[in-house]
Structures are given as C-alpha cells and as structure tokens.
C-alpha positions as CSV (number, residue, x, y, z in Angstrom):
1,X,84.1,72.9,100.5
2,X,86.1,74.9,103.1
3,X,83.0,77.6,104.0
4,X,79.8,75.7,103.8
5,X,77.3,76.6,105.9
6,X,79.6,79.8,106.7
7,X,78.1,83.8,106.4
8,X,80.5,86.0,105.3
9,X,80.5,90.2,104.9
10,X,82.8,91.4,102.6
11,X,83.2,95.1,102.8
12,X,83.8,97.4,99.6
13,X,82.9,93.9,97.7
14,X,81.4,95.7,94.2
15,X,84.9,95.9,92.5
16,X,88.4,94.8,92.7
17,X,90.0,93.0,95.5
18,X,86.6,92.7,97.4
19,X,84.9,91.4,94.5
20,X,87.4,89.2,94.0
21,X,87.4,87.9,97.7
22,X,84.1,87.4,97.4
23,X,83.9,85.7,94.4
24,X,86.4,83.4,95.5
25,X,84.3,82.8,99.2
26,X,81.1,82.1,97.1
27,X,83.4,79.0,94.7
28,X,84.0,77.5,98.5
29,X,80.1,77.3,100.0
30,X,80.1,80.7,101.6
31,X,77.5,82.7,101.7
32,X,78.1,86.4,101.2
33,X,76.7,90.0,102.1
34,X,78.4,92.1,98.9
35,X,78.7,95.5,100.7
36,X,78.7,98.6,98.7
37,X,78.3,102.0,99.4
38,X,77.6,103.9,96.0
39,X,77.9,101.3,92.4
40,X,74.3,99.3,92.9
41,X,74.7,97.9,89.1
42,X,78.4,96.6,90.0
43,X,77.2,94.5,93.5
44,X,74.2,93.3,91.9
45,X,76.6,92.0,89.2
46,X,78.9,90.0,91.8
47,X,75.6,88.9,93.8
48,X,74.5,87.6,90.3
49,X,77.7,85.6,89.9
50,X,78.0,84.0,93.0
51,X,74.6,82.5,92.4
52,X,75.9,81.6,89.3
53,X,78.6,79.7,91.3
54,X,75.1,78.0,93.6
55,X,76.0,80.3,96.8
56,X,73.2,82.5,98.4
57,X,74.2,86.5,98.2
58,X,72.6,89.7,98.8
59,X,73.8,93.0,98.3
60,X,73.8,95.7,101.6
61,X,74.4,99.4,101.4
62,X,76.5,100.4,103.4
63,X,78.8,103.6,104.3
64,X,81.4,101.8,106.4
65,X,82.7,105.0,108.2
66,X,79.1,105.7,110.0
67,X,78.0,103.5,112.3
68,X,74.5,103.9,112.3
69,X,74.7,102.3,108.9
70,X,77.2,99.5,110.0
71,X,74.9,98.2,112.9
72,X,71.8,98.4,110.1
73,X,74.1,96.1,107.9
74,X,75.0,93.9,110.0
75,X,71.2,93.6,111.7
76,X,69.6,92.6,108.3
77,X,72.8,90.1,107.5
78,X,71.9,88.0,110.8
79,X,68.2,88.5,109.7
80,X,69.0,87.0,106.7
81,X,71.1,84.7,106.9
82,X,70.7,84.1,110.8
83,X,74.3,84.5,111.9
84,X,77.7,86.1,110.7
85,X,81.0,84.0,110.8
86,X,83.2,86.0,108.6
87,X,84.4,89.4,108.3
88,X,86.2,91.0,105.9
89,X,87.2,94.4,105.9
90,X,88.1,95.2,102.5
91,X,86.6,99.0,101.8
92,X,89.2,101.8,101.2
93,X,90.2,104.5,99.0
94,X,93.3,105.7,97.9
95,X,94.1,109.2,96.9
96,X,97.3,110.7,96.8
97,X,98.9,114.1,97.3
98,X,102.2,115.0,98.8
99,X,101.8,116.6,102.8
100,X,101.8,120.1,101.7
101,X,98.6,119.3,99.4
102,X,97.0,117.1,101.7
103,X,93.7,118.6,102.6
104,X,92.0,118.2,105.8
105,X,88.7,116.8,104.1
106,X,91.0,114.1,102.0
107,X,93.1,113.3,105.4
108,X,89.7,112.9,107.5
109,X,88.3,111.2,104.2
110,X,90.9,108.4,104.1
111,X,91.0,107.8,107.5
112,X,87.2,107.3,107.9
113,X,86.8,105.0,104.9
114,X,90.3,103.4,105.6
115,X,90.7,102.7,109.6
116,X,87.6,104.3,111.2
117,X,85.7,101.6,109.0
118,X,87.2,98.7,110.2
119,X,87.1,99.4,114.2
120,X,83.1,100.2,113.6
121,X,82.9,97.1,111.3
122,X,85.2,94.6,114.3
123,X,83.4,96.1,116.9
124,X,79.7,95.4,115.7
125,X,80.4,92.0,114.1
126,X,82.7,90.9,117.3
127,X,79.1,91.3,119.4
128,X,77.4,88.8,117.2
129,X,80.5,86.5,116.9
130,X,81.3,86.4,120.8
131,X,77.7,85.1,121.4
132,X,78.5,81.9,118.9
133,X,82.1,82.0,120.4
134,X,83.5,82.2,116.9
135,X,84.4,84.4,114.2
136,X,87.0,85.0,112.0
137,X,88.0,88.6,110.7
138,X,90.5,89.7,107.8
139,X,91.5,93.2,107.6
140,X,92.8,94.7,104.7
141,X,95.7,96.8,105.1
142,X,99.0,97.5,102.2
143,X,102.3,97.0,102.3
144,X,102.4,101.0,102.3
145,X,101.2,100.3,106.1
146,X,105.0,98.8,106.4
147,X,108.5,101.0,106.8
148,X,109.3,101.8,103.3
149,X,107.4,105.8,102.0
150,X,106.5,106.4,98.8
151,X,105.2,110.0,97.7
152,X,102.1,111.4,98.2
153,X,101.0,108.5,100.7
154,X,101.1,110.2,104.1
155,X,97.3,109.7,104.7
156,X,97.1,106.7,102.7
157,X,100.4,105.2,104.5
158,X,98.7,106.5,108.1
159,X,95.5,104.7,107.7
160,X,96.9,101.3,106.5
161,X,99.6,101.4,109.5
162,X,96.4,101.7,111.7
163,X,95.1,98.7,110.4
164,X,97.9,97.0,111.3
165,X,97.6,97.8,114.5
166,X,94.3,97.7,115.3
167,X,93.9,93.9,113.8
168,X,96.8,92.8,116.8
169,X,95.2,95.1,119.3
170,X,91.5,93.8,118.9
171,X,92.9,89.7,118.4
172,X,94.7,90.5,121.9
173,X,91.1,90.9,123.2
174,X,88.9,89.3,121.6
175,X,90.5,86.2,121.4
176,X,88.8,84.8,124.4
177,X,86.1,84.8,122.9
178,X,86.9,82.8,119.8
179,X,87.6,85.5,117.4
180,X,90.7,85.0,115.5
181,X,91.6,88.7,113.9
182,X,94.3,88.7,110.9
183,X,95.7,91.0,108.1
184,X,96.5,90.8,104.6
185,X,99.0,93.6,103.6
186,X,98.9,93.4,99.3
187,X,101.2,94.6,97.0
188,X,100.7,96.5,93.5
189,X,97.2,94.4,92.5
190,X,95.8,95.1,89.0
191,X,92.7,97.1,89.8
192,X,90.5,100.4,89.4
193,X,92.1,101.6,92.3
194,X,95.8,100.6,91.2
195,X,94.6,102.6,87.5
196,X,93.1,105.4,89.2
197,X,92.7,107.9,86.3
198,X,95.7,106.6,83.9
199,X,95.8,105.7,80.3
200,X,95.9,102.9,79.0
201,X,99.9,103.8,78.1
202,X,100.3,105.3,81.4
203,X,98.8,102.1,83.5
204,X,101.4,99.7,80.9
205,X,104.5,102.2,82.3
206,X,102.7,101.5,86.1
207,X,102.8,98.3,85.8
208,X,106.2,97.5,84.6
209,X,107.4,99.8,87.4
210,X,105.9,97.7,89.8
211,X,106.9,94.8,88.5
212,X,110.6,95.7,88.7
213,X,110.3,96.1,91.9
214,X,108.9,92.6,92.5
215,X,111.6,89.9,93.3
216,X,108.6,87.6,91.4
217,X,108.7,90.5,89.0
218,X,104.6,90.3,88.9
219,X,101.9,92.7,89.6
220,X,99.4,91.1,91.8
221,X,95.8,89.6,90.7
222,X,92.4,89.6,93.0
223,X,92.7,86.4,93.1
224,X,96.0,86.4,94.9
225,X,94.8,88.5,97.5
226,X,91.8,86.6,97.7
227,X,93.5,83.5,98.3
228,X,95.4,84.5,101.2
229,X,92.1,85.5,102.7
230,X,90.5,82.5,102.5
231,X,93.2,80.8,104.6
232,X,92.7,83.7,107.4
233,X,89.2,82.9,107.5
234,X,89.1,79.6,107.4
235,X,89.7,76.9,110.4
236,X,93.2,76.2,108.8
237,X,94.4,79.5,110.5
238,X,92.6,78.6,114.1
239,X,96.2,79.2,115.8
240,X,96.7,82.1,114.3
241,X,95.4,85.4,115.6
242,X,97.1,89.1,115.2
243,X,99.2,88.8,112.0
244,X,99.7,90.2,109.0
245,X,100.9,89.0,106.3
246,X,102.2,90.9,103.1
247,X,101.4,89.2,100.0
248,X,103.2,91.8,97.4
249,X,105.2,89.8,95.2
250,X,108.3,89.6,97.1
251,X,108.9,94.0,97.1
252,X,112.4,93.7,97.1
253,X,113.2,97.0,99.5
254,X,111.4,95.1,101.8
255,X,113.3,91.6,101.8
C-alpha cells in the first residue's frame, strides 16, 4: 500500500470531501489525524471506520483559522504518531451572497476558514516536515478559484483564488527542503456543502444543472476528489510541486 508507515492531517475531515480523502488515505496504510472543529459524533464516526479499514486514527479539534489551536494540533499529532508526512488542507465553507449583501463578518468569515487556514496550517506543518526533509501538502481550492464568476461567489471565489496562489508561492520556497506543495481545484461534488439548505427537489434541479455543464455530464463523488489527492501526496507526484489541477468533470466554459 502506497502510505504505509505515512501520518497524515486531513483538515475539515468529519464530512464530505475530507471524509472522503481520509477514508480513502486510511484503505492505503495511512494513518490519519480527522480534524474537526464543531461535529465530535461525525469524526468519531470516520475515526471508527478507518479502523474498521486496520489504520490507526484519532480525532483533533481544531479551528483552523486560529493558530494557537493549529500549533496545539499539530503538537499532539507528532506526539502521537511521532511525525507528520502529509497535509491536507481540506476545511472551508461556502456561503453565498451577491457583493451588495456581502457582510463584513461573512467576507472575513470565509477568508479565515478558507485561505487564512491553510497558510497557518503550511506554515506549522512545513517546520515539522523541513526537519525530516520531506512532506507532501494538498490544498484544496475550486474551480470558482479559476476565470469563469458565478453569482453570489465574490468572497467564496476570492478565498479559493488565494489558495491557488499560495500553494505555488509556498512550493517555490519550501521546495528545498523537500516539500512538494500541490492543489486540487473540484468541480460540483455531491455533498452537504454542495446541498446547503435545498430540498430534496431542489438539490435533483442542482444537480442536473451541473451536470449539463459537465462535458462528462457527471456531478462529482468524494471519492473522485479523493483520488486525485492521493496521487499529490504520494511519491508518484515527487516532480511535481506548485500545481493545481481541476478535477470538475470537464466544465465546459472552461475547456
């Protein structure tokens, strides 16, 4: 298996595409910190699968956007587990409102939990990775973070450009010291997140709008996200540092 041996924490990991990536780092040999910031009962449910699946798990709270709590994370995962080899930086929120509605708390909100998160998160892992001279980090961004708007996105769209950014800015450093830094830029994936507060009728009409706008005509899976993220942090991807790489289904306004 690809990640035995490995220690990974995966960010925003109670539900939907974190749960899924790591679920799917678990299957491999990995061991995994299942960060979570408010749903205990959710995390304890994917720590109690992925020792279903004979990997070692342990659930951390953690705000990601406060960096007190980020270093405490990160301490008790290398007291654990004695080292951390992957990072994922999955967490994020995502609610909408066109510019004239957009608050400052839900700009400031979004921005914290969305980009703020995942320099405090590189930042304190990348000082237990450069000692080992290896580490392998996967941000999370959207294809929203690309050229095309859609309404009500502006601090949504912001943050997840950011990431895109940051992941080539910090690989451009830290690659001397053996820290390969990538991004994974999904589509429309069948979430909470992606339901938000729909009906069941309403989340059917969703879906078969994004799926028109698919050139695969599909509406993404956590496991197809997940599976592009185990290639980033894997060795497979060792010559590959500062790229992002949209995994959406084919959006056809952006082929």
């Amino acid at each position: 298996m690809r990640f035995d041996g490995k220690v990974a924490v995966v960010t925003g990991a109670s539900r939907g595409i974190g749960r899924g990536i790591a679920l799917a780092l678990a299957k491999e040999g990995c061991t995994v910190v299942v960060n979570y910031n408010r749903n205990h009962e959710k995390a304890r449910e994917v720590v109690e699968a992925i020792k279903a699946a004979k990997a070692r798990a342990i659930a951390v709270r953690c705000d990601v956007s406060v960096r007190n709590e980020v270093e405490g994370m990160f301490k008790t995962t290398v007291e654990e587990f004695g080292k951390v080899d992957i990072l994922v930086n999955n967490a994020g929120i995502g609610e909408m409102a066109p510019i004239l509605e957009t608050t400052d708390d839900l700009w400031d909100r979004t921005l914290n939990v969305n980009l703020k998160s995942v320099f405090l998160c590189t930042q304190v892992a990348a000082r237990y990775m450069m000692q080992r001279r290896y580490g392998k980090i996967v941000n999370i961004s959207s294809n929203s973070g690309f050229g095309v708007a859609c309404w009500g996105e502006t601090a949504y769209a912001a943050s997840k450009a950011g990431v895109i950014q940051l992941t080539k800015s910090a690989a451009f450093e830290l690659g001397q010291y053996g820290i390969n830094i990538n991004c994974v830029a999904p589509g429309a994936t069948d979430t909470d997140m992606l339901r938000g507060g729909m009906t069941d009728q309403e989340y059917a009409k969703a879906l078969d709008t994004r799926k028109k706008i698919s050139s695969l005509g599909l509406v993404g899976k956590p496991e197809d996200i997940a599976n592009a993220v185990l290639f980033f942090a894997s060795d497979d991807s060792r010559f590959i540092t500062g790229r992002t790489l949209l995994v959406d289904g084919g959006r056809r306004d952006f082929m």
